[in-house]
C-alpha positions as CSV (number, residue, x, y, z in Angstrom):
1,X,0.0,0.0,0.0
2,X,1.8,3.6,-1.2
3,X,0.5,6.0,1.7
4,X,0.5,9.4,0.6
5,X,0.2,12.9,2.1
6,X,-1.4,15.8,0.3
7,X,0.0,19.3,0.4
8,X,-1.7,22.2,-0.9
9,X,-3.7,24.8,0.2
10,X,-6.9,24.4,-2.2
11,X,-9.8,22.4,-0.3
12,X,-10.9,21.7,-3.8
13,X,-7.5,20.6,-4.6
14,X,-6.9,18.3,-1.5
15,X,-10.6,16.7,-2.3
16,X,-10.1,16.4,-5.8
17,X,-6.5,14.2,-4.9
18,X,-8.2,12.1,-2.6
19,X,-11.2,11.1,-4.6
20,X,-8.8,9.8,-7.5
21,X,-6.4,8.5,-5.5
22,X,-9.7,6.2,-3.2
23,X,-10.1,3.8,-5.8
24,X,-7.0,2.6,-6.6
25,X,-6.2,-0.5,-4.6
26,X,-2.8,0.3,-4.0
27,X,-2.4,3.4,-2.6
28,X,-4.6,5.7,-0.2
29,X,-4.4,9.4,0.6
30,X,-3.5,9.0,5.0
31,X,-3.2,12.9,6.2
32,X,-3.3,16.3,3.9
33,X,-2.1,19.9,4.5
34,X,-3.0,23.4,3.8
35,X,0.3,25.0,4.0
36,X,4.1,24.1,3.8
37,X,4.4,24.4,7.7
38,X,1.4,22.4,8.3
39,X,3.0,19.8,5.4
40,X,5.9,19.4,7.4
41,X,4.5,18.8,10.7
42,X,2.3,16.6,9.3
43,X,5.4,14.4,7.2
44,X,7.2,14.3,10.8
45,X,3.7,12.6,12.1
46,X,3.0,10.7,9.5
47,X,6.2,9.5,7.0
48,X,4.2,9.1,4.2
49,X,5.7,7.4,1.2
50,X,5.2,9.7,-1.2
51,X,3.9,13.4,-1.1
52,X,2.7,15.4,-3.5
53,X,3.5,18.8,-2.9
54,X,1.7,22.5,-4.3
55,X,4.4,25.4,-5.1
56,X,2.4,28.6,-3.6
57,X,1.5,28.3,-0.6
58,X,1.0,30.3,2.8
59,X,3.1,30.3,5.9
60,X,5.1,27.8,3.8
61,X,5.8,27.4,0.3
62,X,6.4,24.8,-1.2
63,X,9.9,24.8,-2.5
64,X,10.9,25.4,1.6
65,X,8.8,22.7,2.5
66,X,10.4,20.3,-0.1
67,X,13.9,21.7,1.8
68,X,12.8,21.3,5.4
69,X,11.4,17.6,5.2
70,X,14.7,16.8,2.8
71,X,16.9,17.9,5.4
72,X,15.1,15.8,8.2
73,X,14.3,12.9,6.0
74,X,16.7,12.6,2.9
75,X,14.8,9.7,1.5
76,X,11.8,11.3,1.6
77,X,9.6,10.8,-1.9
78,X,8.4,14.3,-2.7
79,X,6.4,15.0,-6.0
80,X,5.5,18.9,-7.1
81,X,1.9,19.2,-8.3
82,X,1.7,22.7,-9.7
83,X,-0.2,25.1,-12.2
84,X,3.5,26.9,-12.5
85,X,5.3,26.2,-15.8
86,X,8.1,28.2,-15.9
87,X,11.7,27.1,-16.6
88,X,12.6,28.6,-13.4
89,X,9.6,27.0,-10.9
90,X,10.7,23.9,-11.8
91,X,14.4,24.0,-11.4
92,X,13.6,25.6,-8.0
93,X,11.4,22.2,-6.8
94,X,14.4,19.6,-8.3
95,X,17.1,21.5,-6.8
96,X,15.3,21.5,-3.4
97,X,15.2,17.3,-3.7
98,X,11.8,16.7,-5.7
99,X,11.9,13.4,-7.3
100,X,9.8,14.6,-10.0
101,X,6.8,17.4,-11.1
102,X,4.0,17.5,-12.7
103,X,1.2,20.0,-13.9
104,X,-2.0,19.8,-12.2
105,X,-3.4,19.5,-16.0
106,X,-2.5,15.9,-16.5
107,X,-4.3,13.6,-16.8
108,X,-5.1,11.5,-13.4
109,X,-4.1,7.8,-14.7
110,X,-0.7,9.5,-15.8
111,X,-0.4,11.1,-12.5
112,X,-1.6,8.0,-10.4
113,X,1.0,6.0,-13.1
114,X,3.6,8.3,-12.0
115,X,2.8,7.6,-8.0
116,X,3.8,4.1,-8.5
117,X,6.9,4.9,-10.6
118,X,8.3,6.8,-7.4
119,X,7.1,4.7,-5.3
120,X,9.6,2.1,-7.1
121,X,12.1,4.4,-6.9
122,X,12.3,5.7,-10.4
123,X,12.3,9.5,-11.3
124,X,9.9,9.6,-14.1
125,X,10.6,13.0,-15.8
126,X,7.3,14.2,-18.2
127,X,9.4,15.2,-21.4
128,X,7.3,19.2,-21.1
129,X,9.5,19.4,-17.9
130,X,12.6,17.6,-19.0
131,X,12.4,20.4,-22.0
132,X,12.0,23.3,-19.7
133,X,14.9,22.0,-17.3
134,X,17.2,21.3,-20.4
135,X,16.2,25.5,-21.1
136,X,17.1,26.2,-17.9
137,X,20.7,24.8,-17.3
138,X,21.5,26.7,-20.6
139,X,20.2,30.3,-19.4
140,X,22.8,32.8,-17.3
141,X,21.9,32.1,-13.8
142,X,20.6,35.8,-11.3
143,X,23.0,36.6,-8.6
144,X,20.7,36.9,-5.5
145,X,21.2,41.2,-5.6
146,X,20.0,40.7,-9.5
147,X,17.1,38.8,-7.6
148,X,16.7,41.8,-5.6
149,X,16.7,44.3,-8.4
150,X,14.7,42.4,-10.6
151,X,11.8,41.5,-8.5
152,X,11.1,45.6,-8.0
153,X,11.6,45.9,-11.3
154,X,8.3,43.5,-11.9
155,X,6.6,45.9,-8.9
156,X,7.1,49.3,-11.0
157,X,10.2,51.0,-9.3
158,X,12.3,53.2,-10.6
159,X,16.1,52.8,-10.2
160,X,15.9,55.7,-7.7
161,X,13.7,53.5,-5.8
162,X,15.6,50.7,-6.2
163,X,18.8,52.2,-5.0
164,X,16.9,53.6,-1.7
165,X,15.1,50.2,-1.1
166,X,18.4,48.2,-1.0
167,X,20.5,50.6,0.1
168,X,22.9,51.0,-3.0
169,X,24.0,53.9,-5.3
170,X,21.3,54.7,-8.0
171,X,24.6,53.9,-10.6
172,X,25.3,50.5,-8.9
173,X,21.5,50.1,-9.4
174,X,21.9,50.8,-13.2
175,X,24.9,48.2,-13.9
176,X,22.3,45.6,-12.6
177,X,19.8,46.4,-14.4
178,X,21.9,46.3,-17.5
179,X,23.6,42.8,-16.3
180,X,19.8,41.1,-15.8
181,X,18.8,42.6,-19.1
182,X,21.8,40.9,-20.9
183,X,21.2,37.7,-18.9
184,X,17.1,37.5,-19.8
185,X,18.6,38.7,-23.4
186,X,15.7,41.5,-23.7
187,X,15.8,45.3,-24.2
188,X,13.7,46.8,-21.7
189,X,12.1,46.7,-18.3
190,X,8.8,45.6,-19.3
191,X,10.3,42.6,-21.2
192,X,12.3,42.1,-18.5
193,X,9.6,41.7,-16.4
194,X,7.7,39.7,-19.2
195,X,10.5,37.0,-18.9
196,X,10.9,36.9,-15.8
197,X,7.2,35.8,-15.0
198,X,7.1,33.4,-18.3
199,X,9.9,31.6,-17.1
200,X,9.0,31.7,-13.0
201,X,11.7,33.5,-12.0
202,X,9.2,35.7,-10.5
203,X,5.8,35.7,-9.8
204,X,3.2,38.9,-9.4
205,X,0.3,36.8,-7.5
């Protein structure tokens, strides 16, 4: 029997899991989660064989929950569920220890497939997300101050702004700007930003 734990902060979600997971005979959804803090708590309780994990969440998300039951519990079976696409989300979840993601479009039988994969200890890949992550490793990575700058850039401030947010010279703030510009290879701020959401390196929900 695979016992699963379901984190994620929709009801619907949660319901939705558990309802195709019941009739399979060889697996059964044993606790769920609203939140990454909650997730982890509940992993600690519960050591479920596999969990399948939600990216945006509160209190929690998910990439730190992936981190903090990985740290306790390195063998620990963790698949991402997510509606996020991006190049960048999904680089985020693998590096953190995921075995694996998914998009919360697939079809159940290919989700419920890949449960039992895992649960063999295999690290089925879907080739959409083995594409993105190939696009990934091949993209200049953001320093964590290029982080900085860029995610104010996606909120609409100015490189004044910028510089009197993090505490920096509004010319220091410029050479950034220029550096992530060559690095997402566009030619403005609003492309920039454009990218940046495309590919998940940020995210303005």
């Amino acid at each position: 029997m695979i016992r699963l734990l379901v984190i994620d902060d929709h009801p619907m979600i949660r319901t939705g899991l558990a309802a195709t997971i019941g009739p399979e005979p060889d697996m059964r959804v044993i606790a769920s989660a609203a939140n990454g803090l909650e997730g982890v708590a509940m992993f600690r309780e519960h050591r479920p064989d596999i969990t399948l994990m939600d990216l945006k969440m509160p209190e929690m998300g998910g990439v730190d929950a992936i981190r903090a039951i990985r740290d306790e519990y390195p063998d620990a079976r963790i698949i991402v569920l997510s509606t996020y696409q991006g190049d960048d989300d999904i680089y985020r979840a693998m590096q953190a220890g995921a075995i694996t993601y998914l998009l919360k479009d697939m079809l159940a039988e290919n989700m419920v497939q890949v449960i039992r994969e895992v649960a063999r200890g295999e690290r089925p890949i879907p080739a959409a997300v083995a594409q993105r992550l190939t696009e990934r490793m091949l993209q200049p990575v953001l320093t964590n101050r290029e982080m900085d700058v860029l995610r104010l850039i996606a909120r609409g401030f100015r490189n004044k702004e910028i510089a009197g947010q993090l505490n920096i010279s509004e010319e220091t703030t410029q050479g950034y700007v220029k550096i992530i510009f060559a690095k997402l290879s566009v030619h403005d701020r609003t492309e920039a930003v454009a990218v940046a959401v495309r590919r998940g390196i940020v995210h303005l929900d």
